[in-house]
N, C-alpha and C positions, 0 to 999 in steps of 0.2 A: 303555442309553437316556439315558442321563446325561451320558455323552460326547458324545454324535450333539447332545443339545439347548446343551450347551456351547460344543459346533461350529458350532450354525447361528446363537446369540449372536454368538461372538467374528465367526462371517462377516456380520453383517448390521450390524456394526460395524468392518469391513474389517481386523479381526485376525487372527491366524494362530489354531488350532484351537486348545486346551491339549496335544492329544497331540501334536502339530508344536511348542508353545510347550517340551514338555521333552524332545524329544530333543534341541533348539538348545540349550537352556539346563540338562539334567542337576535342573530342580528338580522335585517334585510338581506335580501336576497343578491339585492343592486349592491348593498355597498358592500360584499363579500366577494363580487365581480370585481368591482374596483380594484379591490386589495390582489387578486387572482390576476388580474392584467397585467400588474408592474412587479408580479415576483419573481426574486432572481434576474431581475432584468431583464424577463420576456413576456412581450406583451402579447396575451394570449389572444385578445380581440383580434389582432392583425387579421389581414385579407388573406386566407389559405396558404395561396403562395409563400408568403412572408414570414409563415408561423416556423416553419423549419429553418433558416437561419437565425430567425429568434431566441429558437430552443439550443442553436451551437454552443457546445461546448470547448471545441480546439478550435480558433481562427486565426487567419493571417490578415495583416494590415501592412498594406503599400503603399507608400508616401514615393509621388516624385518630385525628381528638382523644384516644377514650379510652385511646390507643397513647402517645402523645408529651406528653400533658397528666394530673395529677392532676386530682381533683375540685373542690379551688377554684381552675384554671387555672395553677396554677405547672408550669412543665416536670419533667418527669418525669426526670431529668439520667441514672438509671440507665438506664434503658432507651432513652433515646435516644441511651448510649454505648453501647450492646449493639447495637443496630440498626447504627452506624456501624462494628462491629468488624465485623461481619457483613457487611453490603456490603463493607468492603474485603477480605472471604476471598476473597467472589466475584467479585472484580475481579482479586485474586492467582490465581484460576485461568480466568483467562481470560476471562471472562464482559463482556458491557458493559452496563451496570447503570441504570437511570434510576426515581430514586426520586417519586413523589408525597405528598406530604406536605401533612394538614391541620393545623390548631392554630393558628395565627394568630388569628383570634377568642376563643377562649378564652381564648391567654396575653393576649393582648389585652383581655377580663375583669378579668384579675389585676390587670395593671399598672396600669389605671383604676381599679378600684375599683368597677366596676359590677356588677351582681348575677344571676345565670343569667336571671331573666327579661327582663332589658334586651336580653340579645341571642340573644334565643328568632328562629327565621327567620320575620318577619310584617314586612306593611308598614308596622306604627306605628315598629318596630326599625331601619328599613333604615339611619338614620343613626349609631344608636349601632354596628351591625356595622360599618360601615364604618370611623368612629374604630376600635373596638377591631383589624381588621383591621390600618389602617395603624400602629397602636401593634405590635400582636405578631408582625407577620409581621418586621420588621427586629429582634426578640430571636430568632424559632426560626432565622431564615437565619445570623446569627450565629453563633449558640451552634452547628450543623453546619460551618459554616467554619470554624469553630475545632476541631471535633474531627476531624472531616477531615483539616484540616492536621498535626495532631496523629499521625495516623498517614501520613502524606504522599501524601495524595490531595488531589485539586483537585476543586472544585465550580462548580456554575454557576446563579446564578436565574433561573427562566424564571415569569412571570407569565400567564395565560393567559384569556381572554372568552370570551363567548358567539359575540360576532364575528370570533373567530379559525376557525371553525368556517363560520360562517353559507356563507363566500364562498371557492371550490375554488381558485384559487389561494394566498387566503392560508392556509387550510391546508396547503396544498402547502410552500408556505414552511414554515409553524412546525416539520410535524413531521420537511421536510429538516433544519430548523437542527438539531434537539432530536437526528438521527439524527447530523449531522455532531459536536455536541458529545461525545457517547457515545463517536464514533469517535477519538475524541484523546485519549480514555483521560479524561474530565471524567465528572461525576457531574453531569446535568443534577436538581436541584430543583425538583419542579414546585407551582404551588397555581396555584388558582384565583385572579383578582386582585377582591376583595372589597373594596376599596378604592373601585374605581368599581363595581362590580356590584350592592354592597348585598344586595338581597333579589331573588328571583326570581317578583316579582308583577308586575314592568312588562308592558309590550307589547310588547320585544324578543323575537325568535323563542329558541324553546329549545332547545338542542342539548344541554344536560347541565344537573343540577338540585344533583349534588352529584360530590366526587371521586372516588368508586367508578366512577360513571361516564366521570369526565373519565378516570381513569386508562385504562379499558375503549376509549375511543375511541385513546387516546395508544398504546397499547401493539397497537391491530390498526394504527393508521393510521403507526407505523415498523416495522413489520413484527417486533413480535417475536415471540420463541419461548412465553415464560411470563410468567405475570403470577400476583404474591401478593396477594390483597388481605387484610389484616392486621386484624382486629377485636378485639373482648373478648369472644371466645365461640371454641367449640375448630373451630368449622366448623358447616354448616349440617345442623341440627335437623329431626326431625319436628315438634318442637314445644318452646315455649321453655325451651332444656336445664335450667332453676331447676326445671321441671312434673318430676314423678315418672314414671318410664320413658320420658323422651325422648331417642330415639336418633341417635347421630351418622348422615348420610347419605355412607358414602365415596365413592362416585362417584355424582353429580347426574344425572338423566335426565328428561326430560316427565312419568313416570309418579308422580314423586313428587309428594306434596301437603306441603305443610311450614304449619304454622299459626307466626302469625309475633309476635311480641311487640313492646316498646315500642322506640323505637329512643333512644341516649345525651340526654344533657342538651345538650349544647353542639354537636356536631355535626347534621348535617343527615340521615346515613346512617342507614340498620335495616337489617337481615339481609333485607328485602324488595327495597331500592336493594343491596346486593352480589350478589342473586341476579339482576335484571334486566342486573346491571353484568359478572357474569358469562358470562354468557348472551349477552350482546352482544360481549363478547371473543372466546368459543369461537366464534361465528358469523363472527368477520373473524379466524379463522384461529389462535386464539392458545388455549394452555391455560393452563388459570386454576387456582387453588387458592383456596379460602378458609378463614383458618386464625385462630387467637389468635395476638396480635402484644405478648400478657403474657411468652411467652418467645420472645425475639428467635433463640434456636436455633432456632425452626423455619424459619426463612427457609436455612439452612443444608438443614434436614431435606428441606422443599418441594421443594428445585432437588437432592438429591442422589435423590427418586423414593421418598422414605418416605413410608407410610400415616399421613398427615397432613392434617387437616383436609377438606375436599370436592374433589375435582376437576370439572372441569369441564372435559371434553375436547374439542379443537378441531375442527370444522369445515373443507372445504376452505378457502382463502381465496380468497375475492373480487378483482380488481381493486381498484384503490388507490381508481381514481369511483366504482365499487359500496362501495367501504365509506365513500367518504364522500357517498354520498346514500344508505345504509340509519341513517344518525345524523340522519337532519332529522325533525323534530316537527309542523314545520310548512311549507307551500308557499303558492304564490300560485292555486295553480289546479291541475285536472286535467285530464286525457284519456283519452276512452269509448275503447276501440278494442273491432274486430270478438274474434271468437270464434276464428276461422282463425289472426287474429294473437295473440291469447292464447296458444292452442296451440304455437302455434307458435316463444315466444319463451320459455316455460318446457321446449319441449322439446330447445332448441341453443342455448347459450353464443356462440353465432357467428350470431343471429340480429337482424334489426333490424327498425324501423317505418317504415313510407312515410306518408308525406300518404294513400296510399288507403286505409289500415289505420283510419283515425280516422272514429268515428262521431260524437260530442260532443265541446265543448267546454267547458270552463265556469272562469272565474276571468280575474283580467290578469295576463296574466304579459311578458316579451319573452324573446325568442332568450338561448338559455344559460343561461336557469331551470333550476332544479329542479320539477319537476311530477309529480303524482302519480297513477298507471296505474289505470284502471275496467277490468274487463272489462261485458262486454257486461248483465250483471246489475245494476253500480252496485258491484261489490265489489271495494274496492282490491286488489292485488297487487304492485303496485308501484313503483320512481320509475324519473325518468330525468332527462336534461339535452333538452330540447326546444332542435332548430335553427331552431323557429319559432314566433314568438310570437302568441299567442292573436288579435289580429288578422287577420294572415296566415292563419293556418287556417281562419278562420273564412268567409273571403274566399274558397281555396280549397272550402272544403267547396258554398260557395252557385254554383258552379261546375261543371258537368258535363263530360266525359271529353271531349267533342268542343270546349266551350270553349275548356278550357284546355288542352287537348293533352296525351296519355299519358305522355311524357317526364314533364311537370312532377309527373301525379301519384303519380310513383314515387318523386321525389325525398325524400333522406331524413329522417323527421322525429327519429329517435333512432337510433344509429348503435351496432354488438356493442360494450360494453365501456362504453359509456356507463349503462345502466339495471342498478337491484336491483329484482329480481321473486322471486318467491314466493309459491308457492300456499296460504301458510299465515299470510301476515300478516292 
């Protein structure tokens, strides 16, 4: 039985058998396993689950403050040489790598001289975040240029908004650029740019609140394989792992309940923003892990398929529109549609909306919005890109069949590949 399940391994990885591997090659069978486990850097033995993030070829890696900063904000130099030796293993085996990185704030603390509560996330702070941001983000991008080089890799800054997100082509852009830098063998660096963002109490729309997040959008939206999201805890907890009998959870599911404790000093994140942040990766197709990023071997561990930290296993994926309109927070407006079209649009990937599907209206929006789907109840399910704007519908709707003529009201109002629905949001 041993053999047979070795066989359907090495085939489901398009190798030859082990018993075909040593009549070619005269070696054992065991130590031809061996060599098969640790090649390229995925270890093929892993537990099912674990074998497809093993086998990733694009991932992302996210380090927070309490990763890359000590506790009065000076860089943590060892471990942010550990992290760097480590990306570049994964880059020596092939892999295209693009890291997220928070700590600019905090080293940005330091260098100022200002005091944890100065740049706690409130709107009285927004201005002192912002100095310390633009103080510390030009020491951490440094200090990785430099070690980087150091082992002869090349890096790249990539700064990133709220508004980078808000509008589909310029997403389309970013996370082309961020895919093409990857592919030339560059380490894109990502942060949030905090410099102008400040705090996240304005009235700009919100698309991401902290990096676990931004990482989570970054890492479905260039289509990658795996994503580490790196904390000060071993992975996620039934309950805050300091509490007496709290148990790690190896692979995440709905049916867990996890009770959640206080989230760092200086960052924005809690084991509550990684699990939403995961959760939204697995969803646009990516497996996640969330691990301690106190020892920078696990990033090794992660991507070779070891029982590390939580998984978070992925989801089909979406279209590239579907994942980026299941990231919006906020729209301009919705639309009621019938029941027939409900049914109808959760039941085929290949289905659409006409102007005759729409019962209500409500909000201003124009043509090539993002808007948000009612069914017939009032109960969201889902968004879409409307090819017409709230006006216009509204115009048709006061209009009957023999008015305006059947043609028009077949015309399309959301088109297969444009809309994320689910009957569970």
């Amino acid at each position: 039985p041993r053999k047979r399940v070795a066989a359907r391994v090495a085939a489901s990885h398009g190798m030859r058998s082990s018993t075909s591997l040593m009549r070619a090659t005269g070696r054992p069978a065991r130590a031809l396993s061996r060599q098969m486990s640790t090649r390229n850097g995925k270890d093929l033995n892993a537990p099912v689950p674990r074998q497809t993030i093993a086998c990733a070829n694009r991932v992302v890696i996210k380090v927070g403050t309490a990763v890359v900063a000590k506790g009065d904000g000076r860089l943590a130099l060892a471990r942010m040489g550990g992290l760097v030796e480590e990306i570049t293993q994964l880059k020596r085996n092939g892999k295209e790598v693009m890291l997220v990185s928070s700590g600019a704030i905090g080293v940005g603390r330091w260098r100022t001289g200002m005091k944890k509560d100065d740049v706690r996330d409130t709107p009285e702070n927004s201005i002192d975040r912002q100095v310390c941001a633009a103080t510390g983000q030009e020491v951490l991008m440094s200090t990785y240029d430099m070690m980087f080089q150091r082992l002869g890799m090349k890096c790249a800054q990539v700064l990133i908004t709220q508004n980078d997100f808000v509008n589909q082509n310029r997403f389309f852009a970013l996370t082309d650029t961020i895919s093409r830098i990857a592919k030339l063998g560059i380490i894109p660096i990502i942060n949030e740019n905090d410099v102008v963002t400040g705090s996240h109490f304005g009235d700009s729309p919100q698309v991401f609140k902290d990096n676990d997040t931004l990482a989570a959008l970054l890492a479905s939206g260039t289509d990658c394989d795996g994503l580490a999201l790196l904390t000060d805890v071993e992975g996620v907890f039934d309950k805050p792992p300091d509490q007496q009998g709290a148990q790690r959870i190896p692979i995440f599911s709905d049916k867990h309940e996890v009770e959640i404790g206080n989230a760092s000093g200086m960052g924005r994140g809690g084991m509550s923003s990684k699990i939403a942040a995961a959760c939204l990766a697995a969803n646009g197709g990516v497996n996640t892990v969330v691990a301690s990023g106190y020892n920078v071997r696990n990033i090794k561990g992660v991507f070779q398929g070891e029982d590390i930290g939580t998984l978070f296993e992925a989801k089909d994926r979406p279209t590239k529109s579907q994942r980026w309109l299941s990231f919006f927070m906020e729209t301009s407006g919705h639309v009621t549609i019938s029941q027939a079209a409900q049914h109808r649009l959760l039941g085929s990937p290949d289905a659409k909306l006409t102007l005759d599907d729409v019962i209500n209206v409500d909000g201003h929006f124009e043509a090539l919005e993002p808007v948000r789907l009612l069914d017939h109840t009032g109960q969201e399910f889902g968004m879409g890109v409307t090819h017409f704007g709230a006006e216009d519908i509204n115009t048709n709707l006061a209009k009957d069949e023999s008015t305006l003529g059947a043609d028009l009201h077949q015309l399309d109002l959301m088109k297969a590949g444009e809309m994320y629905v689910d009957e569970k949001i």
